[in-house]
Residue frames as qw, qx, qy, qz and C-alpha x, y, z in Angstrom:
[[0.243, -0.097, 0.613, -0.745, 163.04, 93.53, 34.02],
 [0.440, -0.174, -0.708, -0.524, 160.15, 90.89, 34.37],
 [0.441, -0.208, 0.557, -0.672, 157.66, 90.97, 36.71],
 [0.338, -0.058, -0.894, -0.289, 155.30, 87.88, 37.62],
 [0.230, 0.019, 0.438, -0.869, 152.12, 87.83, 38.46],
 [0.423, 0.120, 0.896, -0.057, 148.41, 86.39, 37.89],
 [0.079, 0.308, 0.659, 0.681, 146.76, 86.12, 34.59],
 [0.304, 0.381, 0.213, -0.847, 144.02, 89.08, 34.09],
 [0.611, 0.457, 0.645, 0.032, 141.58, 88.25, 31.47],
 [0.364, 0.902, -0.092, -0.212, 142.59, 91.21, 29.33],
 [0.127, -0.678, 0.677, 0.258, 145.83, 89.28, 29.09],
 [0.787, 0.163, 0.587, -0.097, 144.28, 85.90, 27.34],
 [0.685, 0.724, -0.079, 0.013, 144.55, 87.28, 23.66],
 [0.161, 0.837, -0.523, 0.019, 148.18, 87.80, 24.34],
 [0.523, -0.366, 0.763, -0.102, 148.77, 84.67, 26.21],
 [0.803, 0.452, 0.377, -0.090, 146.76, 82.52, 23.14],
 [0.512, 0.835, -0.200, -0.027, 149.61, 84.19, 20.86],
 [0.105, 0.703, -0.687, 0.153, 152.52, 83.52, 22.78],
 [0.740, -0.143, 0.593, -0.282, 151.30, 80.09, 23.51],
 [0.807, 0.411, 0.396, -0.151, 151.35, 79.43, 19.77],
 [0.191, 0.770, -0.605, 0.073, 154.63, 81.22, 19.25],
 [0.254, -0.571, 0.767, -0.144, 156.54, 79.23, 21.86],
 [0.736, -0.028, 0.676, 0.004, 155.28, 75.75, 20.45],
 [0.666, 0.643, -0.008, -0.379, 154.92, 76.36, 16.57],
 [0.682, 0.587, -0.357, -0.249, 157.90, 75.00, 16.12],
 [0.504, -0.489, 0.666, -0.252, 158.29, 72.24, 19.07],
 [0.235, 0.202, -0.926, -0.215, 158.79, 68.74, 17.76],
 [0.099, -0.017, -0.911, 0.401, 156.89, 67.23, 20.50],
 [0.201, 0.221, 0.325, -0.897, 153.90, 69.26, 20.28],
 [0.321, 0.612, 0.710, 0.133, 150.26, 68.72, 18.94],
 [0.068, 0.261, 0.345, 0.899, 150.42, 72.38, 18.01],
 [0.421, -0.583, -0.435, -0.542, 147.22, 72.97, 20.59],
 [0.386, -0.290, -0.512, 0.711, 148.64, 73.74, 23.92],
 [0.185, 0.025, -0.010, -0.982, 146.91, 77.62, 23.20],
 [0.560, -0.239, -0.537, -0.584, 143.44, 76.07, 22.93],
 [0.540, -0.526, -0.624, 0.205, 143.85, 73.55, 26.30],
 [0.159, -0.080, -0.379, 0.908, 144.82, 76.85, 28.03],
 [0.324, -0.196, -0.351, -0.856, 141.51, 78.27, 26.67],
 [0.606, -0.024, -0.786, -0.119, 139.95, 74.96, 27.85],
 [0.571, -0.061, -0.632, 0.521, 141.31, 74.77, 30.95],
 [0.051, -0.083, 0.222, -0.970, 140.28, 78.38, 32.21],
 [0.535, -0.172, -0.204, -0.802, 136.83, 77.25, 31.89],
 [0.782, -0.281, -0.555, -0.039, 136.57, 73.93, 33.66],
 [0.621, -0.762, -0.012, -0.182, 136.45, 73.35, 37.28],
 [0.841, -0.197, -0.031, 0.504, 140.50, 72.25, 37.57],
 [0.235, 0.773, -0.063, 0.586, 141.36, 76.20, 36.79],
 [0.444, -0.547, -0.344, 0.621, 143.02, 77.80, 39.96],
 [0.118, 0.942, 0.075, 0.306, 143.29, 81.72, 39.08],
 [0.529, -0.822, 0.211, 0.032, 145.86, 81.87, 41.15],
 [0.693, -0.263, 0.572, 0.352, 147.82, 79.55, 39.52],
 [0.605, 0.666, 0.375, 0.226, 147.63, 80.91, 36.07],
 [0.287, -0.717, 0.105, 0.626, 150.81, 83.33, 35.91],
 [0.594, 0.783, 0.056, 0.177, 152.38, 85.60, 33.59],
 [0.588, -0.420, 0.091, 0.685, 155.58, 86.98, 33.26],
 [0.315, 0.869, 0.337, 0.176, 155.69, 90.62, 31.69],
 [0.679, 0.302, 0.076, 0.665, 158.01, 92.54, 30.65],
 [0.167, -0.401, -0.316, 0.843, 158.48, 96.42, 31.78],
 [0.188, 0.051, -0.229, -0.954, 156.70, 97.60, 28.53],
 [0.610, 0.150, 0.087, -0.773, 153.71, 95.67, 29.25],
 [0.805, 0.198, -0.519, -0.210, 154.33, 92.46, 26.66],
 [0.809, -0.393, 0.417, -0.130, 153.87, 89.15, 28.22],
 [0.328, 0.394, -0.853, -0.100, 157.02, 86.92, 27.27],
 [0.324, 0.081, -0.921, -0.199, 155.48, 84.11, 29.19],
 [0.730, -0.220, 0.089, -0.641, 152.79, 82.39, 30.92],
 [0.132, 0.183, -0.886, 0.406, 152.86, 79.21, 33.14],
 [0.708, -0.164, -0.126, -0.676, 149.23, 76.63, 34.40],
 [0.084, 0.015, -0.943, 0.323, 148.75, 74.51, 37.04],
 [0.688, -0.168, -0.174, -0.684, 145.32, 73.28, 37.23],
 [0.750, -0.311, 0.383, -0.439, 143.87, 70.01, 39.37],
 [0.677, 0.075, -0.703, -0.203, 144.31, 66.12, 39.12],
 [0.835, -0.381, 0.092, -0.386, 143.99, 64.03, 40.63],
 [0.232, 0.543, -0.804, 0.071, 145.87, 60.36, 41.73],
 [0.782, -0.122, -0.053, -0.609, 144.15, 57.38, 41.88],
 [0.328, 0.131, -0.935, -0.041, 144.20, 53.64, 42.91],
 [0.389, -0.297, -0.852, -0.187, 141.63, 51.27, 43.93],
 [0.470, -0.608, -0.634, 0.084, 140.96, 52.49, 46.76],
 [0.229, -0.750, -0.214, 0.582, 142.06, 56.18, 47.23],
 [0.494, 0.641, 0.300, 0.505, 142.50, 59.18, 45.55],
 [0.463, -0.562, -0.142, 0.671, 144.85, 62.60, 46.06],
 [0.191, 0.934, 0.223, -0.204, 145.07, 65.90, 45.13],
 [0.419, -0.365, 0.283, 0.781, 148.10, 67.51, 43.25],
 [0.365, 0.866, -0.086, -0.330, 148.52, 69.94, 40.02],
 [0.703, 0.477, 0.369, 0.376, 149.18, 69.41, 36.32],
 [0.031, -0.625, 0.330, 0.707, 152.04, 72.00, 35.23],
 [0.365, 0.611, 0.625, 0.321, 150.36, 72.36, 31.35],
 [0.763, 0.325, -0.072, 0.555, 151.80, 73.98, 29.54],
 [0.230, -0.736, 0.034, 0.636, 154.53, 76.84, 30.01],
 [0.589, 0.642, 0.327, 0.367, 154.78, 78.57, 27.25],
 [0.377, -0.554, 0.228, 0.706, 157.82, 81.51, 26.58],
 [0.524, 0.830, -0.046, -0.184, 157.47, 83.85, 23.37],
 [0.911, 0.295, 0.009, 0.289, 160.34, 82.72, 20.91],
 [0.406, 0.670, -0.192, 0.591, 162.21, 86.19, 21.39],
 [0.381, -0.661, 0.430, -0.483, 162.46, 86.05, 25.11],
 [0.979, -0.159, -0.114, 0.058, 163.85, 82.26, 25.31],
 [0.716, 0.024, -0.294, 0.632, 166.98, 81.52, 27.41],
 [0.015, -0.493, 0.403, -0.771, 166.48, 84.26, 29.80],
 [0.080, 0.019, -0.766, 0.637, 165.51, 82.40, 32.56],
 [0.361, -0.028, -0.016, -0.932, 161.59, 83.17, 32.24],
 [0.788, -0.081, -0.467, -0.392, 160.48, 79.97, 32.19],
 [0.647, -0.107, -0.697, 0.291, 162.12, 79.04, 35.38],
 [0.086, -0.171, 0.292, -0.937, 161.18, 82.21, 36.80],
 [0.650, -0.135, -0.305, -0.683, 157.28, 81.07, 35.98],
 [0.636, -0.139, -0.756, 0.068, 158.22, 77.47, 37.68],
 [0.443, -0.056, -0.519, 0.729, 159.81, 78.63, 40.86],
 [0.222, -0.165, -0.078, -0.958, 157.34, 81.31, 41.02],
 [0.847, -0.251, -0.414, -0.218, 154.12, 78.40, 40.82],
 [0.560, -0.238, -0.763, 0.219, 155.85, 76.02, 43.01],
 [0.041, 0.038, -0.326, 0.944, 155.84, 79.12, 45.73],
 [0.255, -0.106, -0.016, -0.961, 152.30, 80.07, 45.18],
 [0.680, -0.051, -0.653, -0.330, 151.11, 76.53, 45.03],
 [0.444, 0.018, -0.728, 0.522, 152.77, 75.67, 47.98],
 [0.112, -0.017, 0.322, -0.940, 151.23, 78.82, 50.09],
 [0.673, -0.087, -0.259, -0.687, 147.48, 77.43, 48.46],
 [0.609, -0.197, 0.724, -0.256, 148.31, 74.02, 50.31],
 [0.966, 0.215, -0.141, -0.039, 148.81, 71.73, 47.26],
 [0.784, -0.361, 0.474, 0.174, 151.97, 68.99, 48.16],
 [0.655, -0.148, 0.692, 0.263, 152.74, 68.20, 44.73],
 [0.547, 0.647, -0.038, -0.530, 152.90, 69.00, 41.13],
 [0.665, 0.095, 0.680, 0.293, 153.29, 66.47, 37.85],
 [0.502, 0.737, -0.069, -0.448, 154.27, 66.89, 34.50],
 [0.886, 0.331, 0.230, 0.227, 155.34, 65.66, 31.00],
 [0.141, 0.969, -0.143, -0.142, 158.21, 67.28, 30.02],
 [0.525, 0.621, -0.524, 0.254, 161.92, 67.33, 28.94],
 [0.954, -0.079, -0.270, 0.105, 164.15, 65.07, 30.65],
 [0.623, -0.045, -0.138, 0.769, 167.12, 67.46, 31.31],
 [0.025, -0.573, -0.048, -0.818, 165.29, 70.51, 31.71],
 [0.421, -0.699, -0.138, -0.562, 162.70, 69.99, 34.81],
 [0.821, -0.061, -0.472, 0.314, 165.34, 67.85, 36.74],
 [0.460, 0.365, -0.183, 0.789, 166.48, 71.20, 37.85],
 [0.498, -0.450, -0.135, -0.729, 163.67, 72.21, 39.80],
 [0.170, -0.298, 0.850, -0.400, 163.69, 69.14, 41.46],
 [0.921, 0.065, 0.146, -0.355, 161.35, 67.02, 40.05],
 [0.335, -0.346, 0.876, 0.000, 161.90, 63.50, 39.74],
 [0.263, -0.065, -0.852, -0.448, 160.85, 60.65, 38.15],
 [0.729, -0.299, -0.042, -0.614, 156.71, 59.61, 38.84],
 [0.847, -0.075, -0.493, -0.182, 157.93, 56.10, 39.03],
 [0.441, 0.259, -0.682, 0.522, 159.90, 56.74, 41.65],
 [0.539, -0.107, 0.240, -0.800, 156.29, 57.78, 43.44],
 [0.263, 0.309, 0.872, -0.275, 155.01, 54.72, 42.54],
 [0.446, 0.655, 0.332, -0.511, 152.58, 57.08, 40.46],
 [0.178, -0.221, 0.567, 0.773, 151.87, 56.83, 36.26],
 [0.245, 0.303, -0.022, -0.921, 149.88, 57.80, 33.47],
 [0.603, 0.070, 0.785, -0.124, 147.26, 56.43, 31.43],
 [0.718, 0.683, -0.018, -0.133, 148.97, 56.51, 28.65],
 [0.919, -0.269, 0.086, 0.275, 152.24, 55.71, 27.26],
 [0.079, 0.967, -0.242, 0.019, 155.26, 57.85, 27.89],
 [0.662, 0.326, -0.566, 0.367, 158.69, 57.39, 27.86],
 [0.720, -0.355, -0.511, 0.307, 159.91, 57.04, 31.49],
 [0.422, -0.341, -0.116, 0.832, 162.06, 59.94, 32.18],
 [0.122, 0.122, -0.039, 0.984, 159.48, 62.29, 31.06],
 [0.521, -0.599, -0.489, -0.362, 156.78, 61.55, 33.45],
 [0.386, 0.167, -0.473, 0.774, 158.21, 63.71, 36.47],
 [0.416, -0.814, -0.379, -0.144, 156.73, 65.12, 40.11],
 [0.426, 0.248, -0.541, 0.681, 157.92, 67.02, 42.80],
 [0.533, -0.766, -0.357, -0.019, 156.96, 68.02, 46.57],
 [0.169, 0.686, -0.026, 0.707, 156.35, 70.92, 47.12],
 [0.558, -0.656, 0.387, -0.329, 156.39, 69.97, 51.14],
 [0.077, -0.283, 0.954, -0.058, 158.70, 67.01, 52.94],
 [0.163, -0.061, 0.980, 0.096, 157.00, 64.16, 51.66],
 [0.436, 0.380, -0.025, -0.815, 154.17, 65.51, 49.33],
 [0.781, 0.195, -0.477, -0.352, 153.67, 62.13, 47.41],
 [0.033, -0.211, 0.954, -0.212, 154.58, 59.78, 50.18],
 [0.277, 0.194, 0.900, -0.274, 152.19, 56.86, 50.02],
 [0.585, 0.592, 0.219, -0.508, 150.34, 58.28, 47.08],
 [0.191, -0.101, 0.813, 0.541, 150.69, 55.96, 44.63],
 [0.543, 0.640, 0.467, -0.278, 148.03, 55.65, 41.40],
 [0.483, 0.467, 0.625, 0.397, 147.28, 56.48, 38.43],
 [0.185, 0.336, 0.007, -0.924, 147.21, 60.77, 37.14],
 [0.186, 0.652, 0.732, 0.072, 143.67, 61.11, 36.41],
 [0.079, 0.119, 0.211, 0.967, 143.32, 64.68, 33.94],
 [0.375, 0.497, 0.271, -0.734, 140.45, 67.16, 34.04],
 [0.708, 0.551, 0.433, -0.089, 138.22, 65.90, 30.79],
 [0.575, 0.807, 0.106, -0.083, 139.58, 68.70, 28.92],
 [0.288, -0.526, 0.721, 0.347, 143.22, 67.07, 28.15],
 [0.546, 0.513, -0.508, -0.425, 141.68, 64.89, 26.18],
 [0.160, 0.338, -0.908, 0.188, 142.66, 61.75, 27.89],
 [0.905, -0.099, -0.089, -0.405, 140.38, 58.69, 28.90]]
């Protein structure tokens, strides 16, 4: 039984652990997803709202799940949407569904705050399911260089990225420039 709901601040130590479980031994990973989360909670792209957990019946959080601001830019406009960064699942509670519980959960909660749209890096065959899509098919990319098929959005209303093309512009503390 897992309930989901929004991070508490008594729940940070735990979330910093199971953030560093559930990558320690990702390929892909800088090994510091548990630090931007740290990061992130303090700058002005935090939502509180959007910071979930997903806890078990005794209490232990198997996962946790952060959308936070960006932005989308070109010459001559800019739009609002949200950075899914990171999700993170404890190693002994992968493959039950908890990490799509944490998506589907966000896109819901995001939606109900009035954002249109969320972007993220991620697996190619994993967030397809959700319904994201490629960015380029937005017209929108990053400024940096990814493979294609794992620079992905979706809208979260009928046409949540129509006509918003640009560049994703991160909150400082990604690290990016």
């Amino acid at each position: 039984m897992i309930t989901i709901r929004q991070e508490e601040k008594k729940d940070h130590q735990q979330v910093f652990q199971l953030t560093e479980e559930a990558f320690r031994k990702m390929e892909h990973s800088d090994h510091q997803e548990q630090f931007l989360v740290e990061k992130l909670r303090e700058s002005e792209a935090f939502i509180p709202e959007l910071s979930l957990v997903a806890e078990d019946e005794n209490g232990i959080i198997a996962g946790h799940i952060l959308f936070t601001k960006i932005k989308i830019v070109n010459d001559k406009e800019s739009f609002d949407s949200l950075a899914l960064a990171p999700v993170s699942v404890k190693p002994e509670f992968q493959n039950q569904e908890i990490g799509a519980k944490l998506i589907l959960w966000g896109h819901d909660r995001a939606k109900e705050l009035g954002y249109e749209s969320v972007i993220l890096i991620g697996h190619e065959k994993y967030y397809p399911r959700f319904g994201y899509k490629k960015t380029s098919n937005f017209g929108i990319s990053f400024p940096f260089e990814i493979p294609e098929e794992n620079g992905m959005a979706i809208e979260l209303v009928k046409d949540g990225l129509k006509n918003k093309k640009g560049v994703v512009k991160y909150p400082q503390e990604f690290g990016i420039d």
